[in-house]
PDB file of N, CA, C and O in Angstrom:
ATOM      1  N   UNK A   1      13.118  -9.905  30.780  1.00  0.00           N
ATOM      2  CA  UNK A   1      11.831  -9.607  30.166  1.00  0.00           C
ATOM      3  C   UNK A   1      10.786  -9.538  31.268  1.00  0.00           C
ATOM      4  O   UNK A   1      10.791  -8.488  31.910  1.00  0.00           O
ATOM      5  N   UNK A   2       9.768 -10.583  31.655  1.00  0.00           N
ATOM      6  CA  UNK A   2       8.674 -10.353  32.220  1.00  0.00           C
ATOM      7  C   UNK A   2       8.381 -11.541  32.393  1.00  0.00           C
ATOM      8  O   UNK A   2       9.118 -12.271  31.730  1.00  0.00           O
ATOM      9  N   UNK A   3       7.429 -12.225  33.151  1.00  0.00           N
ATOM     10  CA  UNK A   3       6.750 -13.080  33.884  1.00  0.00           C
ATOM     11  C   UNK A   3       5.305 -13.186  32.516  1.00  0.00           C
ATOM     12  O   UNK A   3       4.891 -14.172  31.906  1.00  0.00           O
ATOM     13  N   UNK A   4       5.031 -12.254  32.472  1.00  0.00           N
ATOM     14  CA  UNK A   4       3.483 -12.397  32.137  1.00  0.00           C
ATOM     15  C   UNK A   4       3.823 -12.716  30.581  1.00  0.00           C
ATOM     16  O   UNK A   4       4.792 -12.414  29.884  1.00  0.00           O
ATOM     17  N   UNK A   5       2.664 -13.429  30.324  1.00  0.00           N
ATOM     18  CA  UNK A   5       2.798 -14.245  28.945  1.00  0.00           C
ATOM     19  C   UNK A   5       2.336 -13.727  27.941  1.00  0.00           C
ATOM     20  O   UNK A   5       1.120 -13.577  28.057  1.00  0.00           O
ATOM     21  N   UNK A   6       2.932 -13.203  26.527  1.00  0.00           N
ATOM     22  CA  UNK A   6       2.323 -12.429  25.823  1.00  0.00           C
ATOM     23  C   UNK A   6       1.510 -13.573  25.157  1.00  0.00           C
ATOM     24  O   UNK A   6       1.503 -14.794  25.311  1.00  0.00           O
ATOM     25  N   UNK A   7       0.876 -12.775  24.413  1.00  0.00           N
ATOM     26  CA  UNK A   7      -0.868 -12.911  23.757  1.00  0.00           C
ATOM     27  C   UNK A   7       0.155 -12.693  22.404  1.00  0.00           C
ATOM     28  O   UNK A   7       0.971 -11.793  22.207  1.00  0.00           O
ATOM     29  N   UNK A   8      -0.188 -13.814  21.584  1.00  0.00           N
ATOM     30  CA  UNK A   8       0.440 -13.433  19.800  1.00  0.00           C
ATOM     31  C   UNK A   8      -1.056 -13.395  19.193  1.00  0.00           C
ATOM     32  O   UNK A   8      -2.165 -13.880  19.420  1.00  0.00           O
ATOM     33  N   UNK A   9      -0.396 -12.500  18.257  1.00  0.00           N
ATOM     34  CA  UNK A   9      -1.771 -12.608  17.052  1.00  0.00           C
ATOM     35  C   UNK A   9      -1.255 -12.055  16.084  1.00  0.00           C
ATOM     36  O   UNK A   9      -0.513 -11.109  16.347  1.00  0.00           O
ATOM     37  N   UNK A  10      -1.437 -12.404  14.745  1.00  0.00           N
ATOM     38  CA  UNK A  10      -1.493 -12.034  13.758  1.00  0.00           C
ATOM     39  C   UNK A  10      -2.511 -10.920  12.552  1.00  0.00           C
ATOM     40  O   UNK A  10      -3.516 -11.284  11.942  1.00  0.00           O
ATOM     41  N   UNK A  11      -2.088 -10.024  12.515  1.00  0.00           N
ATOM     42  CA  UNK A  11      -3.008  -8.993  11.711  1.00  0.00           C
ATOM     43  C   UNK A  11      -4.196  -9.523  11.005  1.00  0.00           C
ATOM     44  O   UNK A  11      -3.857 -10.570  10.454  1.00  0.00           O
ATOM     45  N   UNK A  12      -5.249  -9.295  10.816  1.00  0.00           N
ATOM     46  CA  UNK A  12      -6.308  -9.802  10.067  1.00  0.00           C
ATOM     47  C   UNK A  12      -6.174  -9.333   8.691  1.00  0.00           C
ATOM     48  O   UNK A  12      -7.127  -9.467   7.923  1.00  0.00           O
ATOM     49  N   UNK A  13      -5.245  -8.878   8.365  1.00  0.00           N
ATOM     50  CA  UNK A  13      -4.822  -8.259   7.089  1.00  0.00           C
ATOM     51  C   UNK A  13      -3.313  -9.417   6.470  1.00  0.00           C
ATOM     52  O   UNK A  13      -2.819  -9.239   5.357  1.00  0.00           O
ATOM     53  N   UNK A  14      -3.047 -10.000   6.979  1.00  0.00           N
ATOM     54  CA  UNK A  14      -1.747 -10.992   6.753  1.00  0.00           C
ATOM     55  C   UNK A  14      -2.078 -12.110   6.025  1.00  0.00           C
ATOM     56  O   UNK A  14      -1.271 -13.038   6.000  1.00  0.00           O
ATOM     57  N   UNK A  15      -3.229 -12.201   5.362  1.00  0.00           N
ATOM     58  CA  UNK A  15      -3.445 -13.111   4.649  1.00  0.00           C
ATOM     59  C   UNK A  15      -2.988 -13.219   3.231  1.00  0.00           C
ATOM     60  O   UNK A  15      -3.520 -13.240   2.122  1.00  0.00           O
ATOM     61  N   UNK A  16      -1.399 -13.298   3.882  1.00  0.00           N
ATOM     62  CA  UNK A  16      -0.644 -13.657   2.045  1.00  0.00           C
ATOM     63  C   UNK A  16       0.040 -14.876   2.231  1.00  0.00           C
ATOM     64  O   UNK A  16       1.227 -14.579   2.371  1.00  0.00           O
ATOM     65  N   UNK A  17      -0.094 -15.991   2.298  1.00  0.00           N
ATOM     66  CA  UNK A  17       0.481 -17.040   2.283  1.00  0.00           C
ATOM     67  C   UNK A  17       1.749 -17.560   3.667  1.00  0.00           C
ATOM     68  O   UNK A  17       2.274 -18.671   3.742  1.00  0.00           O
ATOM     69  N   UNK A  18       1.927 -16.647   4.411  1.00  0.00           N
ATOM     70  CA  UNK A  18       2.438 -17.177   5.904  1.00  0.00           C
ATOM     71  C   UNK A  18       3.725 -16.329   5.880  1.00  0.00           C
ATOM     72  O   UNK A  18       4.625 -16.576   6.683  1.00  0.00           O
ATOM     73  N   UNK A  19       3.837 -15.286   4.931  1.00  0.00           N
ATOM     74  CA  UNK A  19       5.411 -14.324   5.233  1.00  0.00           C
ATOM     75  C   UNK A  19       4.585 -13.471   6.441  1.00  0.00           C
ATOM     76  O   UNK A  19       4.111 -12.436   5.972  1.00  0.00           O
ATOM     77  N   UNK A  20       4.330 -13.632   7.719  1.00  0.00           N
ATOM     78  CA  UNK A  20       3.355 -12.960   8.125  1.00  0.00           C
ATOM     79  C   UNK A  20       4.661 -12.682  10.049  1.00  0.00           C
ATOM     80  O   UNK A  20       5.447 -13.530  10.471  1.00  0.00           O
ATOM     81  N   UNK A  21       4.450 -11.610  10.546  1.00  0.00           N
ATOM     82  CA  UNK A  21       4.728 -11.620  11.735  1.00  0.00           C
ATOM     83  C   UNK A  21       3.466 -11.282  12.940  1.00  0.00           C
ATOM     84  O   UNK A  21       2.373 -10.733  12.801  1.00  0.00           O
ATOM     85  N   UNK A  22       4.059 -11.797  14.007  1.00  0.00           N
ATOM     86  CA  UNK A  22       3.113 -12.121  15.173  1.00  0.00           C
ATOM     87  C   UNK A  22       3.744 -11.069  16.004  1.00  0.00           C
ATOM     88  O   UNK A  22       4.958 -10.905  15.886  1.00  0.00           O
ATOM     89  N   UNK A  23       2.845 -10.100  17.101  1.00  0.00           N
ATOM     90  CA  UNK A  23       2.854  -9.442  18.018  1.00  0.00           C
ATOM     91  C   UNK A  23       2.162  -9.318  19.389  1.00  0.00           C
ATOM     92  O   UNK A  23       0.943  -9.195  19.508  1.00  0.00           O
ATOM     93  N   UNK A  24       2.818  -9.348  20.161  1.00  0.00           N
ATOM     94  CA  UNK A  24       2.241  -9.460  21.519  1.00  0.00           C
ATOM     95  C   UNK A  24       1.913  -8.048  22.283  1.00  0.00           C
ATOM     96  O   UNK A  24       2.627  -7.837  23.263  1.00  0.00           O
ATOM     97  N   UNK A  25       1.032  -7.153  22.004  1.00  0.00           N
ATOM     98  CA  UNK A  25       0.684  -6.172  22.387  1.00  0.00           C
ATOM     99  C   UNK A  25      -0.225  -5.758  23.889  1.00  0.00           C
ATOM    100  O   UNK A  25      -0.521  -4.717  24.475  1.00  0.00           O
ATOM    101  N   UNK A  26      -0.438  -7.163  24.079  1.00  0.00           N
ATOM    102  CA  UNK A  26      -0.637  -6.704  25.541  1.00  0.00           C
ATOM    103  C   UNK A  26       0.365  -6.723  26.640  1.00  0.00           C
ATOM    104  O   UNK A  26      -0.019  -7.050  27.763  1.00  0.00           O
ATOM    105  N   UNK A  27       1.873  -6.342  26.393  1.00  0.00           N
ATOM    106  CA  UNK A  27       2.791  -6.420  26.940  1.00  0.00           C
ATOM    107  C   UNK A  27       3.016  -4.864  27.246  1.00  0.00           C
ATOM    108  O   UNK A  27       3.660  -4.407  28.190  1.00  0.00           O
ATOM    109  N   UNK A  28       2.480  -4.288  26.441  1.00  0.00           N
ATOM    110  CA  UNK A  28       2.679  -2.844  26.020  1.00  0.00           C
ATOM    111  C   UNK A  28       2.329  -1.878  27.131  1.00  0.00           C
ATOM    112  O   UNK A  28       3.172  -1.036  27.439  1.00  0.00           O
ATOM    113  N   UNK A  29       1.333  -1.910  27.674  1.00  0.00           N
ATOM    114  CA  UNK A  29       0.774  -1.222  28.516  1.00  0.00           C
ATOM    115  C   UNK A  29       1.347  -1.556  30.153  1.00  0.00           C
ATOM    116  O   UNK A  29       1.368  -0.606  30.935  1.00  0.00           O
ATOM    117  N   UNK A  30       1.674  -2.534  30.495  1.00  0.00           N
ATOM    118  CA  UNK A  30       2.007  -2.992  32.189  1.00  0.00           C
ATOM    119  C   UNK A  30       3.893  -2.672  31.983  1.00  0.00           C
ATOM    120  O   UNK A  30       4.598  -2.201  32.875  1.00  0.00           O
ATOM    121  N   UNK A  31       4.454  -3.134  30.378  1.00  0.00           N
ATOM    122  CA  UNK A  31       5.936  -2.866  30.699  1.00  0.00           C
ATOM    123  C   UNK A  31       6.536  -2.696  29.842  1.00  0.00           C
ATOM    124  O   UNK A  31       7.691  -3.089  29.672  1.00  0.00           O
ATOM    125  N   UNK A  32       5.663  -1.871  28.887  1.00  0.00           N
ATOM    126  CA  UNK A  32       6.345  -0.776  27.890  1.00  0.00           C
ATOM    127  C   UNK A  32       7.197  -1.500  26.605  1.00  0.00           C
ATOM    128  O   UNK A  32       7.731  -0.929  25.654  1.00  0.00           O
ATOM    129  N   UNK A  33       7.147  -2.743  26.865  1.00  0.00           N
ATOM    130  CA  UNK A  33       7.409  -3.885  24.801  1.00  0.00           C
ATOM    131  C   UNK A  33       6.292  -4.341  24.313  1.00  0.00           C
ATOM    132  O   UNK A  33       5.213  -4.600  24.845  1.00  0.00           O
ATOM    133  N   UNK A  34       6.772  -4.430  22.947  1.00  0.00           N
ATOM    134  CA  UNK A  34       6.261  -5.009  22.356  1.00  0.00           C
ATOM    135  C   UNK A  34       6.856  -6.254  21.966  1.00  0.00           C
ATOM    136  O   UNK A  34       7.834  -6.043  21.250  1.00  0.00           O
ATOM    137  N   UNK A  35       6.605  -7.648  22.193  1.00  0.00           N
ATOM    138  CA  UNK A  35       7.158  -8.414  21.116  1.00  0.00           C
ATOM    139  C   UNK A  35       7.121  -8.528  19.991  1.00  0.00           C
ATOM    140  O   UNK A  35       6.418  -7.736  19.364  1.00  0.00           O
ATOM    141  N   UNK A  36       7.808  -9.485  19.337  1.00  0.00           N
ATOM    142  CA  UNK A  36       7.542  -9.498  17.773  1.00  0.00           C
ATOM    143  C   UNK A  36       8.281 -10.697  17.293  1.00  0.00           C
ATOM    144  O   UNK A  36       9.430 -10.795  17.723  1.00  0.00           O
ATOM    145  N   UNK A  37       7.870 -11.602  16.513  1.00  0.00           N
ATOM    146  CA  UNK A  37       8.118 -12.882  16.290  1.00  0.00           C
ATOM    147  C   UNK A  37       7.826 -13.339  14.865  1.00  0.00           C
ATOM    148  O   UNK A  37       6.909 -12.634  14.445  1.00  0.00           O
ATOM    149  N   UNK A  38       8.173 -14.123  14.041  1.00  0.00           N
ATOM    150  CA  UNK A  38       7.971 -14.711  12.777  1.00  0.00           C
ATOM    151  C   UNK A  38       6.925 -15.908  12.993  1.00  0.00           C
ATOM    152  O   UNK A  38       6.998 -16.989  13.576  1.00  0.00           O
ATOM    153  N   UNK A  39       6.031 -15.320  12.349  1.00  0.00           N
ATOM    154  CA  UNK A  39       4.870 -16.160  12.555  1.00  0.00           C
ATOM    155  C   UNK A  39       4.870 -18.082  12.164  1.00  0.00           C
ATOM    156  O   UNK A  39       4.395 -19.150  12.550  1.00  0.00           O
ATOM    157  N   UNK A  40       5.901 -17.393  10.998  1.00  0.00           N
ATOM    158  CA  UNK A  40       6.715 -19.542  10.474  1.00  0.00           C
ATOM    159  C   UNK A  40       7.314 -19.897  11.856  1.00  0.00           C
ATOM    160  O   UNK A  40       7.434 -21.114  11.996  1.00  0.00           O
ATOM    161  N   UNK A  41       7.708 -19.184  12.878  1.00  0.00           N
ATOM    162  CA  UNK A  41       8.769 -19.958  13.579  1.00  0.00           C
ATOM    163  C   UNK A  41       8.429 -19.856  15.283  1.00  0.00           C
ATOM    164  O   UNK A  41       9.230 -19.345  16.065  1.00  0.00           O
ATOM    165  N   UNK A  42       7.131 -20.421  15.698  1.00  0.00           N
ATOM    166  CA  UNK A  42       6.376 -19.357  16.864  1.00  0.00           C
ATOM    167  C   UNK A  42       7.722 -19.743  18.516  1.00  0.00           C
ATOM    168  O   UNK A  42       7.942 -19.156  19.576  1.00  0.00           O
ATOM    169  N   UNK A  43       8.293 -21.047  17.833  1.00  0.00           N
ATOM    170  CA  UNK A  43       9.061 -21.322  19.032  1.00  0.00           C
ATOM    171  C   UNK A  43      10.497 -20.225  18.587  1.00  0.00           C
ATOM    172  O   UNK A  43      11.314 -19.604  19.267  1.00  0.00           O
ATOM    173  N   UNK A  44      10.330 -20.349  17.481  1.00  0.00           N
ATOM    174  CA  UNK A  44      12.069 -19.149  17.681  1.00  0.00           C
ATOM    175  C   UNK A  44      11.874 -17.923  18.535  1.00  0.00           C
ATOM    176  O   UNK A  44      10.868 -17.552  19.140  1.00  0.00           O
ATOM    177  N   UNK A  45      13.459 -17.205  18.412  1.00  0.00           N
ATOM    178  CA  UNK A  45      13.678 -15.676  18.577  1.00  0.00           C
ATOM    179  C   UNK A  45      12.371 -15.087  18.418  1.00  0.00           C
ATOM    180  O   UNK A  45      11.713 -15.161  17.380  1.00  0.00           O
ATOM    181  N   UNK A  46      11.833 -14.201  20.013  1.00  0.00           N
ATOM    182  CA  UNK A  46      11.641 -13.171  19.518  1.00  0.00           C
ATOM    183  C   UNK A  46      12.466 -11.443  19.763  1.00  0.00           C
ATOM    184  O   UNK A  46      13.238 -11.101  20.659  1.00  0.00           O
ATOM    185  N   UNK A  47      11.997 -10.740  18.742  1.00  0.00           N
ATOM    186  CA  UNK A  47      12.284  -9.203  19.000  1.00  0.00           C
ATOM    187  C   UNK A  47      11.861  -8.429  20.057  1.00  0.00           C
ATOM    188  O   UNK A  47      10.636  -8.466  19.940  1.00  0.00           O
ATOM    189  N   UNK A  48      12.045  -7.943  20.744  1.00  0.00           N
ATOM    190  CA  UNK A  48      10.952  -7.047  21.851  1.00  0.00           C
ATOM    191  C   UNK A  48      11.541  -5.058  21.766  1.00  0.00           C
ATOM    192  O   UNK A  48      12.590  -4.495  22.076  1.00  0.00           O
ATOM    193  N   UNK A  49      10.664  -4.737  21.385  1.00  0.00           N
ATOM    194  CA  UNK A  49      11.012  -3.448  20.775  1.00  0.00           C
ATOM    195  C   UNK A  49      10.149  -2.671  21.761  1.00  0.00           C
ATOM    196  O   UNK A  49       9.046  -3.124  22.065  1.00  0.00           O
ATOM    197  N   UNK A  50      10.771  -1.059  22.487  1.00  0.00           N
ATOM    198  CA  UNK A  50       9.760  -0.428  22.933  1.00  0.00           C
ATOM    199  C   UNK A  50       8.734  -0.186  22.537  1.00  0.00           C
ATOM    200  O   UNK A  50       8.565   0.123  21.357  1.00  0.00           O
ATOM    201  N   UNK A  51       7.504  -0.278  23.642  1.00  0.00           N
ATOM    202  CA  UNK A  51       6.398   0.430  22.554  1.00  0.00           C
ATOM    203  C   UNK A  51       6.054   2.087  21.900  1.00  0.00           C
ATOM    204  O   UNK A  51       5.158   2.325  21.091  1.00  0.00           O
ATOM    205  N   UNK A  52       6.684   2.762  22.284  1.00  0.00           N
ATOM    206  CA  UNK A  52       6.790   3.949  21.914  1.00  0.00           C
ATOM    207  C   UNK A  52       7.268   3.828  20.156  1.00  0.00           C
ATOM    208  O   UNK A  52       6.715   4.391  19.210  1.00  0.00           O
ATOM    209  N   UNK A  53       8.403   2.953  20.125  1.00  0.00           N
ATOM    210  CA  UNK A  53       8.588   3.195  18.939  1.00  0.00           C
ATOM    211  C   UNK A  53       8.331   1.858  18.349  1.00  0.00           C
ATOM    212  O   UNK A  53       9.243   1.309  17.731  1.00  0.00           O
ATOM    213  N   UNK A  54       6.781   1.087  18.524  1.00  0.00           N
ATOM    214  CA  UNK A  54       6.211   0.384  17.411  1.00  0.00           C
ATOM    215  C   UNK A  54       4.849   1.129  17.383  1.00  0.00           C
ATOM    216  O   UNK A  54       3.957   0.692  16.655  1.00  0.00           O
ATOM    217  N   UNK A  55       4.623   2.387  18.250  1.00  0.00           N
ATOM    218  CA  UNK A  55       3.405   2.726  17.904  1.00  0.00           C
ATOM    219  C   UNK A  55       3.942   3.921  16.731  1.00  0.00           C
ATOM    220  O   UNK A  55       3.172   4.240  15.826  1.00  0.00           O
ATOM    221  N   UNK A  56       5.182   4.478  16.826  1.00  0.00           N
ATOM    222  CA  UNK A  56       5.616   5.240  15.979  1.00  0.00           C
ATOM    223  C   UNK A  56       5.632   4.715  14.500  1.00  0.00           C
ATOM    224  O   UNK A  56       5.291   5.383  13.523  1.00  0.00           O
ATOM    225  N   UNK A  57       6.171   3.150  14.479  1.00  0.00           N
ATOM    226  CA  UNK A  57       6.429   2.415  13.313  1.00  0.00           C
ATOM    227  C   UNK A  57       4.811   2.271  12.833  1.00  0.00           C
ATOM    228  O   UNK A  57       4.394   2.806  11.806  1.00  0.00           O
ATOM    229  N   UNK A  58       4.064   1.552  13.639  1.00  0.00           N
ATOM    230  CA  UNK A  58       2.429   1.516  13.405  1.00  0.00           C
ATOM    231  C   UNK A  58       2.179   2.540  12.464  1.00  0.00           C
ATOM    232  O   UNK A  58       1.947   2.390  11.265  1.00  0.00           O
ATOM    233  N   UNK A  59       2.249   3.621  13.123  1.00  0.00           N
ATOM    234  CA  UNK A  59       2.057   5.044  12.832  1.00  0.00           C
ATOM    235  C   UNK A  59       1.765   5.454  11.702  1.00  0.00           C
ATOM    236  O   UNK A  59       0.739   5.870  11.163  1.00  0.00           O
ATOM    237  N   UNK A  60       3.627   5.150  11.173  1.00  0.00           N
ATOM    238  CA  UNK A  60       4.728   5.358  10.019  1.00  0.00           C
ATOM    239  C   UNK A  60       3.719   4.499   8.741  1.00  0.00           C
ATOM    240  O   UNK A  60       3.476   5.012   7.649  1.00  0.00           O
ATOM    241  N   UNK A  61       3.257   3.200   9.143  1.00  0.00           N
ATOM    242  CA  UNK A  61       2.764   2.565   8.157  1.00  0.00           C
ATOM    243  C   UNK A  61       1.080   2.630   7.697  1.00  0.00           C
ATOM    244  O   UNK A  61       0.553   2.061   6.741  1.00  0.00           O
ATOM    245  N   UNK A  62       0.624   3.276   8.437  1.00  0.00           N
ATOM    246  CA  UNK A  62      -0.527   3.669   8.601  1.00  0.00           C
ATOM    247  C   UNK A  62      -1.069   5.315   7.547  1.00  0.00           C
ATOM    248  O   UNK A  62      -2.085   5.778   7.029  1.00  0.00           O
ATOM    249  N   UNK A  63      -0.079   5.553   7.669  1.00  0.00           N
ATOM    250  CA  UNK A  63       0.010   7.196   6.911  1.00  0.00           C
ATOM    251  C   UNK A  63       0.974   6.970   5.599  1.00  0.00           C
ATOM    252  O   UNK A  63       0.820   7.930   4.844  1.00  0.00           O
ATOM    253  N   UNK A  64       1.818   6.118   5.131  1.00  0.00           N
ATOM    254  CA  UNK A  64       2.484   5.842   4.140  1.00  0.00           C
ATOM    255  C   UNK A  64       3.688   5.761   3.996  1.00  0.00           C
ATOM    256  O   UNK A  64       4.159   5.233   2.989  1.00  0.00           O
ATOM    257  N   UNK A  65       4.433   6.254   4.946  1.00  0.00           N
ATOM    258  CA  UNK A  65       5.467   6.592   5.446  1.00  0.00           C
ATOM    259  C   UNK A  65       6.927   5.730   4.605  1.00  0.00           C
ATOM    260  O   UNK A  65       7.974   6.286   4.274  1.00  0.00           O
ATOM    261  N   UNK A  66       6.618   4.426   4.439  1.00  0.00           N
ATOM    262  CA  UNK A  66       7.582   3.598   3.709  1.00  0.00           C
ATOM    263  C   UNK A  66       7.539   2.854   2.596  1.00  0.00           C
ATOM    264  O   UNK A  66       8.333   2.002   2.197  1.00  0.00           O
ATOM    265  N   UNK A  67       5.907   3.504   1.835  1.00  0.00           N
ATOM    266  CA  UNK A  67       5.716   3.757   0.375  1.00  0.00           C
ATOM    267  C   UNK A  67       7.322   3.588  -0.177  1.00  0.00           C
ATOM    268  O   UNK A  67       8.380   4.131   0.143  1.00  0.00           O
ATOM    269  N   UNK A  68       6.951   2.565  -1.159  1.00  0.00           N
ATOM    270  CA  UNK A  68       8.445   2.940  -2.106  1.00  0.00           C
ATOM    271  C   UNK A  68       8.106   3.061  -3.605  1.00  0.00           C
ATOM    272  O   UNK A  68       8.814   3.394  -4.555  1.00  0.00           O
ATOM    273  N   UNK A  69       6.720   2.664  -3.528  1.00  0.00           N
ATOM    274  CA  UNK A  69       5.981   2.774  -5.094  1.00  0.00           C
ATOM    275  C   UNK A  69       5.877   3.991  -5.250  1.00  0.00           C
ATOM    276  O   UNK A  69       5.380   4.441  -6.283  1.00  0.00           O
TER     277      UNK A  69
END
């Protein structure tokens, strides 16, 4: 992974009772991940996904993309 320490934060929109995930987006720009972590569990597993394709996923959810209603 990397040396440098990601930054977590949680969406300002996640305010449903703690099913919530955490992302480290200033990782994104110097070495191209994103992390991604369960906000219940800040010492567990995290995910680290390119950022290309969480700005795609961003994207995806932003425009409706995984609407199932």
């Amino acid at each position: 992974m990397t040396t440098e320490t990601p930054r977590w934060f949680t969406s300002s929109y996640s305010d449903n009772g703690g099913a919530c995930v955490e992302v480290a987006t200033n990782l994104a720009a110097p070495h191209g991940i994103v992390p991604i972590r369960d906000s219940k569990n800040a010492t567990g597993p995290a995910l680290t996904v390119p950022a290309t394709a969480f700005t795609t996923f961003v994207t995806g959810v932003r425009t409706g993309d995984f609407d199932t209603a």
